[in-house]
Structure formats: C-alpha cells, structure tokens
Backbone as numpy.savetxt, mean C-alpha at the origin, in Angstrom:
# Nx Ny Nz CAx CAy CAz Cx Cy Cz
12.17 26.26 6.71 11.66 26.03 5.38 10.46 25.09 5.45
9.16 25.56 4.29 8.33 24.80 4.78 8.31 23.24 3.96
7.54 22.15 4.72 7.39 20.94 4.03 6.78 21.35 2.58
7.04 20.51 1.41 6.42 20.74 0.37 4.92 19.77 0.67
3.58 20.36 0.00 2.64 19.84 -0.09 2.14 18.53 -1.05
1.53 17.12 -0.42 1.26 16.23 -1.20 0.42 16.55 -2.29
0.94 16.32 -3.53 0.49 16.79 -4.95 -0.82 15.83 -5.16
-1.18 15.69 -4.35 -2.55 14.22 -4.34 -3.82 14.78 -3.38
-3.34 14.96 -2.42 -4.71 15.18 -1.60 -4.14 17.08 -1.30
-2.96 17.67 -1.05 -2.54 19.07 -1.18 -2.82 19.29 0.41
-3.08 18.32 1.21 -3.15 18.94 2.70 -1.51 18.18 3.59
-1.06 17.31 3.81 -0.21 16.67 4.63 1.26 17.07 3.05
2.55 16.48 4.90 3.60 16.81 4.14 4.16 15.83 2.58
4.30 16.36 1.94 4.77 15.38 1.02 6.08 14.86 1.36
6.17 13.40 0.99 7.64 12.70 0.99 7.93 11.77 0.29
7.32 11.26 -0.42 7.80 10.30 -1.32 7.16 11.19 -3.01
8.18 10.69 -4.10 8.13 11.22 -5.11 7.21 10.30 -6.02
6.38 10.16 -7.14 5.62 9.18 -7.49 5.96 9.50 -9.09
6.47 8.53 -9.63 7.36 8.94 -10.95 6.21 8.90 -11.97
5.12 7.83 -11.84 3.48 8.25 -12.53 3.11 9.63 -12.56
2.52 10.21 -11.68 2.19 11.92 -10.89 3.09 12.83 -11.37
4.57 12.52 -11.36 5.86 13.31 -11.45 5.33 14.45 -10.55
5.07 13.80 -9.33 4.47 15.02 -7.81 4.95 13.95 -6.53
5.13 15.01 -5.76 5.67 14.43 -4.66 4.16 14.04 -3.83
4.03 12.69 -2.57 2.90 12.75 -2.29 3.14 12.30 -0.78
2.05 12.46 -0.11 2.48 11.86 1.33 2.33 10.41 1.37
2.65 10.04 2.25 2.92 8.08 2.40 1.29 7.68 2.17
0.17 8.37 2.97 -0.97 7.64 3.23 -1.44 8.23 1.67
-1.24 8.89 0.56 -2.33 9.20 -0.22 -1.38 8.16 -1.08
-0.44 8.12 -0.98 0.77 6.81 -1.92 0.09 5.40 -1.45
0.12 5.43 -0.40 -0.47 3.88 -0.10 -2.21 3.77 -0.21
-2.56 4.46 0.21 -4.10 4.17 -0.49 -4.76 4.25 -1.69
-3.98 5.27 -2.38 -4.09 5.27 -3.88 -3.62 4.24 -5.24
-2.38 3.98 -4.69 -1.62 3.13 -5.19 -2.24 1.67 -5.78
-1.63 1.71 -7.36 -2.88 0.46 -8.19 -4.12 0.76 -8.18
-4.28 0.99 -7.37 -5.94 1.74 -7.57 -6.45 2.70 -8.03
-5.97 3.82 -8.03 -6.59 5.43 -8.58 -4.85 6.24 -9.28
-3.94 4.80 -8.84 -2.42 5.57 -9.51 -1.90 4.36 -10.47
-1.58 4.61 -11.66 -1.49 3.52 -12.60 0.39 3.93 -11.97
0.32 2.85 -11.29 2.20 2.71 -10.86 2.95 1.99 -11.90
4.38 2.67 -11.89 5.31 2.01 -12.87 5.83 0.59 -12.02
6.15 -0.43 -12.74 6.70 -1.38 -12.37 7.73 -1.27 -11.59
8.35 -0.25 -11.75 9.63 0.09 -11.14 9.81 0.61 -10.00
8.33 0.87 -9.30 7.86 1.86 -8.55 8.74 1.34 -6.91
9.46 2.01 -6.37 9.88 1.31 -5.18 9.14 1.24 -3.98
7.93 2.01 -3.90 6.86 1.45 -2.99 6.15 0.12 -3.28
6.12 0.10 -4.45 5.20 -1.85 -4.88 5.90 -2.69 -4.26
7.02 -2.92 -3.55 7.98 -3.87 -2.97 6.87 -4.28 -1.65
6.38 -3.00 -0.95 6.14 -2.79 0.20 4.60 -3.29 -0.23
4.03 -3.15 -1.16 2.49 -3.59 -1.55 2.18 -5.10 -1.67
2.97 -5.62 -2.27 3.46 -6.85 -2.56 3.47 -7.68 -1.26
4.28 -6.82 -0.46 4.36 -7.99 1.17 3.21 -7.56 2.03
2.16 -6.41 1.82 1.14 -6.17 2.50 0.24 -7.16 2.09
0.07 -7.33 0.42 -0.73 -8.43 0.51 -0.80 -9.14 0.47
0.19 -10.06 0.64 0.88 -11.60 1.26 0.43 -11.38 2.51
0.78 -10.41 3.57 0.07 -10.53 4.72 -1.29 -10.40 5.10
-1.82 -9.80 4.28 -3.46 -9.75 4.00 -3.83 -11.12 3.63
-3.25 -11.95 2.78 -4.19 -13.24 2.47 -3.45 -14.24 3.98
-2.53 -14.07 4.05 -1.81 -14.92 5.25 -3.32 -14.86 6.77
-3.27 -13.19 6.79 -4.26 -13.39 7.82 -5.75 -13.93 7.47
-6.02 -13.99 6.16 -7.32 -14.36 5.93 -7.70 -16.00 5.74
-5.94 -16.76 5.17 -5.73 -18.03 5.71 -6.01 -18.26 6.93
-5.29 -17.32 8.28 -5.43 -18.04 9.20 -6.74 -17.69 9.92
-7.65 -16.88 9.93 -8.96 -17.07 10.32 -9.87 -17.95 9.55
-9.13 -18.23 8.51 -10.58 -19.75 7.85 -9.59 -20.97 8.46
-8.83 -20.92 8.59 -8.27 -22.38 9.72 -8.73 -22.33 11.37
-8.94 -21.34 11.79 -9.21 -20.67 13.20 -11.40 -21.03 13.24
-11.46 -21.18 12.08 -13.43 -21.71 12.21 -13.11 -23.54 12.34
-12.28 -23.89 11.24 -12.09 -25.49 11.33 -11.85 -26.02 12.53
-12.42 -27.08 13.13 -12.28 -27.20 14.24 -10.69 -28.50 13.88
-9.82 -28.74 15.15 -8.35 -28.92 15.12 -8.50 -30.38 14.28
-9.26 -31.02 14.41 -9.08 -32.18 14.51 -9.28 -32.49 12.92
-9.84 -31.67 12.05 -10.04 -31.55 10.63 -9.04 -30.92 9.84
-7.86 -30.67 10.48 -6.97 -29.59 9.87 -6.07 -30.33 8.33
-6.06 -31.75 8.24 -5.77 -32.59 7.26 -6.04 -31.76 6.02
C-alpha cells in the first residue's frame, strides 16, 4: 500500500496530520512551515518540539556572544 502524499509540498511521504490544513504533511514541510506560512492551533503537538528548538537556537546564540568575550570579562 502506497504512503499517502504530503498535502503541503505533494512530493514526500506524509506523516503527521496538521489539524490547521486538516491534511496530512511530511515532518520537513511541518517543521519549516510551521508559524510561519501555517497559522498552528495552540494545541498543535508539534509546537512542544518548536518551543525547545528555539530555546536551543537562542542558547546557542548565547553561547557564541560569550565565546567573543574574552574569560576574564565574563562578570
């Protein structure tokens, strides 16, 4: 049986369902789209996963502006 097609971009397998779309979509057109070009429900159980991406996005952007300070200024 074949994979059903992502209702977003219509080329890769779909697997996650997007209750906005009411279409199934693949992970990468869910995650790149997502808040951005997909008005997501609050409820959405991928935003969990968005949420800690960009905690880790500012985390790493903390630690390269501490990584220019030289050690002895870190106060």
């Amino acid at each position: 049986m074949a994979k059903p097609k992502c209702g977003y971009c219509g080329q890769k397998a779909a697997k996650r369902y997007c209750p906005s779309l009411d279409k199934l979509l693949c992970p990468v057109c869910c995650g790149t789209n997502r808040l951005k070009n997909i008005s997501c429900k609050d409820d959405c159980r991928y935003l969990d996963h968005e949420e800690y991406q960009q905690k880790v996005r500012k985390q790493k952007e903390f630690n390269a502006i501490l990584a220019e300070i030289p050690h002895s200024e870190h106060n």
